[in-house]
Phi, psi and omega in degrees: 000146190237132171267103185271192197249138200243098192262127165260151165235099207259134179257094181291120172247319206251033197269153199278333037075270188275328131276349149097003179287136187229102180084060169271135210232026197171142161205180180181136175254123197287180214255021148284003181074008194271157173255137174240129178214106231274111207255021197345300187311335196230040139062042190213151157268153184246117119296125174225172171301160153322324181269301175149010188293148169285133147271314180154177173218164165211174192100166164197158187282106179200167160222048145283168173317122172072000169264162184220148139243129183048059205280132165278277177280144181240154171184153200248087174318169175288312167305348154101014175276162206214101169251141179264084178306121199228076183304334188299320172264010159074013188212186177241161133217160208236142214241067208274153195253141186228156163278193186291288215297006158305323201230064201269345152326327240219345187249124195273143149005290188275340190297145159226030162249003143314094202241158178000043163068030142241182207196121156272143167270127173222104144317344192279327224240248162270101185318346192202095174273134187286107180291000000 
C-alpha cells in the first residue's frame, strides 16, 4: 500500500512574549479567519489574525455576567456569538457580535482594529471593541 506524504505547516501562537498566553486550552475559528483562544491562565479569550497578530481580548476572573474562570472550549455560531465553556463557573456563556452601524459613535478615530463591520460586546473592560 502507498502512502502519500502529508506537509504541515505550524503556526506559533502561543509564545509567552507575543500573546502572552497562559494555558491556552481552546481555539475555535470565525468565518473571518480570526483566531479565538480560549486563555484559562489569564481568565480571557484572545483574538488574533490568521498569522498569529493580537486583535484584542476579552474577559477577566470573576463570576459575573461576562466574567470567566478557567474558560477551556470555545465555539463560533455562523452569527458570529462566540460561546464559551466557563468551568471555574460551572456554566457556558455567550458573547454576542453586534454590527458597526448599531454604535457608529462608539468607533474611536484612532482605532484600526476595525475588521468586516463587527464589535464585541464585553461589559466588564470596553463595552463595545471593534473586531
Amino acid at each position: 500500500m502507498n502512502y502519500s506524504p502529508i506537509y504541515v505547516t505550524p503556526l506559533v501562537i502561543t509564545d509567552t512574549n507575543g500573546l502572552g498566553l497562559e494555558n491556552a486550552s481552546g481555539l475555535a475559528v470565525d468565518t473571518h479567519d480570526r483566531i479565538f483562544i480560549s486563555d484559562a491562565g489569564h481568565h480571557r479569550i484572545v483574538i488574533c489574525t490568521p498569522d498569529g497578530s493580537y486583535l484584542t481580548s476579552f474577559g477577566t476572573e470573576g463570576d459575573q455576567a461576562g466574567q470567566l474562570k478557567r474558560p477551556c472550549g470555545l465555539d463560533i455560531k455562523i452569527d458570529g456569538t462566540v460561546i464559551v465553556t466557563d468551568p471555574g463557573n460551572k456554566r457556558i456563556q455567550f458573547f454576542g457580535l453586534i454590527p458597526d452601524e448599531a454604535h457608529p459613535e462608539s468607533n474611536p478615530s484612532d482605532s484600526n482594529a476595525s475588521l468586516n463591520n463587527n464589535r464585541l460586546i464585553d461589559n466588564e473592560h470596553d463595552p463595545i471593541t471593534n473586531l
